[in-house]
N, C-alpha and C positions, 0 to 999 in steps of 0.2 A: 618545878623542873627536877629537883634531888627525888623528888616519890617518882616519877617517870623513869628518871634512871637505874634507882635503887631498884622497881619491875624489870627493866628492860636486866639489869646485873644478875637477875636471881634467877632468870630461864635458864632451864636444861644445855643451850646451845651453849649459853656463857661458865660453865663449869671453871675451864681450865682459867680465865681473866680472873672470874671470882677467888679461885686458889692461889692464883698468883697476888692476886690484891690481900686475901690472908696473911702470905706467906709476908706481905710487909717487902715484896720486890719493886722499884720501883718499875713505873708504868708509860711507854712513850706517846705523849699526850696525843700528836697526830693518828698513830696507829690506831689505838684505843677512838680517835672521833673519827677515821676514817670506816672503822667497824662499825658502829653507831650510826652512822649514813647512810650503811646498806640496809640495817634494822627495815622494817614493815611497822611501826610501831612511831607515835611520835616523840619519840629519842632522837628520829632522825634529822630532827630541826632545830637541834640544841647548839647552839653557837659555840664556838671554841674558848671564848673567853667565858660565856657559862659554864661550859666545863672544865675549866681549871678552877673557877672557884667553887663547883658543887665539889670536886676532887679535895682541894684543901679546907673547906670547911668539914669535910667526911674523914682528915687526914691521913690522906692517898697521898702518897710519895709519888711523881710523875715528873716524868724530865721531859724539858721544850726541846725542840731541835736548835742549833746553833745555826748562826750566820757567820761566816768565815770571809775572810778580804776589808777590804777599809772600807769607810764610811764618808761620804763626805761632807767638810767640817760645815757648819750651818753659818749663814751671815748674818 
């Protein structure tokens, strides 16, 4: 799956991600896999928890989105 994406990262269209991932900016994990969705390539069938860990084994800095309000306590 990382040689899949490491292809799909190095296309012409993905410039600007690829610069930003350079630049060592962190990356927000759903955007980045909601782009990867639309891909024509199969990138697009790379689960979200594959992708956070091709991202940290690659050490891509990528921030999850937050859940905000309470939780309820478990019994």
């Amino acid at each position: 799956m990382m040689d899949v994406f490491l292809k799909w990262l190095l296309q012409p269209d993905n410039d600007d991600l690829y610069n930003r991932l350079l630049s060592l900016q962190p990356v927000p994990i759903d955007e980045l896999h909601q782009r990867m969705s639309r891909a024509d390539t199969a990138v697009c069938v790379i689960p979200k928890k594959a992708l956070a860990n091709i991202l940290d084994r690659l050490g891509v800095t990528f921030s999850m989105g937050f859940t905000f309000g309470r939780q309820k306590a478990r019994k």
